[in-house]
Residue frames relative to the residue before (quaternion, step in Angstrom):
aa qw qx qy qz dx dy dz
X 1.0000 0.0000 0.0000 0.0000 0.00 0.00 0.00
X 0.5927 0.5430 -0.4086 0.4322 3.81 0.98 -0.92
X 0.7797 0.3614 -0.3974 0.3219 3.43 0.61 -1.20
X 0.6152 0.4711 -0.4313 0.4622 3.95 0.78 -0.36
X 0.5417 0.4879 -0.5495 0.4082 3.62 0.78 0.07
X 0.6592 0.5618 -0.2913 0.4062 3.59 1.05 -0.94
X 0.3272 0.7622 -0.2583 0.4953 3.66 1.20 -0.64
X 0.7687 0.4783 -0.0841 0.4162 3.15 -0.02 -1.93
X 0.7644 0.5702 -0.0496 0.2968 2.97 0.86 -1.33
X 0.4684 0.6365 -0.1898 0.5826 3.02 1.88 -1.29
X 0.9038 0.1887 -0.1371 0.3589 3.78 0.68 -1.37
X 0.0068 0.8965 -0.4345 0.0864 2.95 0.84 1.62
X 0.3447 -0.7733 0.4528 0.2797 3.44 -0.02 0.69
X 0.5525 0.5656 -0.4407 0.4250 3.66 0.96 -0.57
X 0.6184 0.5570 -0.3232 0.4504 3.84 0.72 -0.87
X 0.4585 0.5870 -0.3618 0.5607 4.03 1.70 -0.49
X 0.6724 0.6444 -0.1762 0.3187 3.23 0.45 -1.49
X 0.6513 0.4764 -0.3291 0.4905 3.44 1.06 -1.62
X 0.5546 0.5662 -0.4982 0.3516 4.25 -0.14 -0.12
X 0.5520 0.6141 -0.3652 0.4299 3.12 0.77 -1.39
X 0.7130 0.5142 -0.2515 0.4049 3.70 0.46 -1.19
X 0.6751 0.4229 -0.2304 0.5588 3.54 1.30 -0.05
X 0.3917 0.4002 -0.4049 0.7228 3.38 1.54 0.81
X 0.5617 0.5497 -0.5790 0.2169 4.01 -0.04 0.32
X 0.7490 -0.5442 0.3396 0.1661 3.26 -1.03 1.63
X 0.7748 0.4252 -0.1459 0.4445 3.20 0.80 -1.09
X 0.6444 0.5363 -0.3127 0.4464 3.42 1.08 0.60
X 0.3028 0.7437 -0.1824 0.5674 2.61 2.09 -0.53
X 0.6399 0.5549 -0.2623 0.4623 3.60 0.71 -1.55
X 0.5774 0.6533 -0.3869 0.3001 3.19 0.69 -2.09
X 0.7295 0.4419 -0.3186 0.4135 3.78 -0.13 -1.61
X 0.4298 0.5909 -0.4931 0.4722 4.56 0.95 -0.15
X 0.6614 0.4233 -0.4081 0.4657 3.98 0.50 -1.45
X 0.8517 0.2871 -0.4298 0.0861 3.30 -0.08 -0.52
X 0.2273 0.8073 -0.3255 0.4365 3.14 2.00 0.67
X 0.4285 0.7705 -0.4086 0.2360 3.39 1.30 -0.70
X 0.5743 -0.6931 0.3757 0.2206 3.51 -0.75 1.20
X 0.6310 0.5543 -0.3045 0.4493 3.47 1.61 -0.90
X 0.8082 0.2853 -0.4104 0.3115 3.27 0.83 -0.30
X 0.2977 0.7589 -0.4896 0.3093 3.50 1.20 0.70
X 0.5098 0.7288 -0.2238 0.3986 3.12 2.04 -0.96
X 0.6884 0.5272 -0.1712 0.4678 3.12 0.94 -1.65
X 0.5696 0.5524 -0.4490 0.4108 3.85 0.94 0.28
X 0.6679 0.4928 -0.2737 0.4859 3.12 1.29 -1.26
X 0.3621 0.5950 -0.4712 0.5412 3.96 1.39 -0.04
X 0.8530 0.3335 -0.3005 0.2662 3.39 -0.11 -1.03
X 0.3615 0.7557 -0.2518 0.4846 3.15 1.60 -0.77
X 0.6049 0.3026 -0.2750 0.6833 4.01 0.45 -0.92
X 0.5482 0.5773 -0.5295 0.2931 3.70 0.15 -0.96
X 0.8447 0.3457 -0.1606 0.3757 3.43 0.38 -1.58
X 0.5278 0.4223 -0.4559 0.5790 3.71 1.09 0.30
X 0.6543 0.2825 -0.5575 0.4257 3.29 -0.19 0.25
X 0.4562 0.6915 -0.3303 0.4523 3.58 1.03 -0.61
X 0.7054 0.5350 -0.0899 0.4562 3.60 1.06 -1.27
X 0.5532 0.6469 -0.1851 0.4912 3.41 1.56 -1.34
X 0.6833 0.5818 -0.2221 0.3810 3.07 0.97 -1.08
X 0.6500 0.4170 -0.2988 0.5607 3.55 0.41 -0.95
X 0.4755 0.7011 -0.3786 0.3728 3.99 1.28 -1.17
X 0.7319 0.5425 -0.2278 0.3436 3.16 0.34 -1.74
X 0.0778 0.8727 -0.4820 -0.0062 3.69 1.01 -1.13
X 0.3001 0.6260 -0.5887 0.4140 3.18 1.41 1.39
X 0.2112 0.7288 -0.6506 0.0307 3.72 0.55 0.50
C-alpha cells in the first residue's frame, strides 16, 4: 500500500502546474525598464567622455 501511495504522489498534478508560472506576463514587461529613456541619456554622457579624452592628445603639453 505505501508504495502506490508513493506513485500517487510522484503524479502530482500541482508540480504540472508550476511552469505555467513561468509564462507570467509580467515579466515579459520587465525587458520595457530597460528601454528607459534615461539611459539613452547616459550615451550622450559618454560621448563628452571621449572629447575630453580627445583634448588631451590636443593639448600636446606633454
Amino acid at each position: 500500500m505505501r508504495a502506490a501511495k508513493n506513485l500517487a504522489h510522484a503524479q502530482k498534478p500541482a508540480h504540472a502546474q508550476k511552469p505555467a508560472h513561468a509564462q507570467k506576463p509580467a515579466h515579459a514587461q520587465k525587458p520595457a525598464h530597460a528601454q528607459k529613456p534615461a539611459q539613452a541619456e547616459n550615451p550622450a554622457h559618454a560621448g563628452i567622455k571621449p572629447l575630453s579624452g580627445s583634448s588631451r592628445p590636443k593639448a600636446g603639453g606633454y
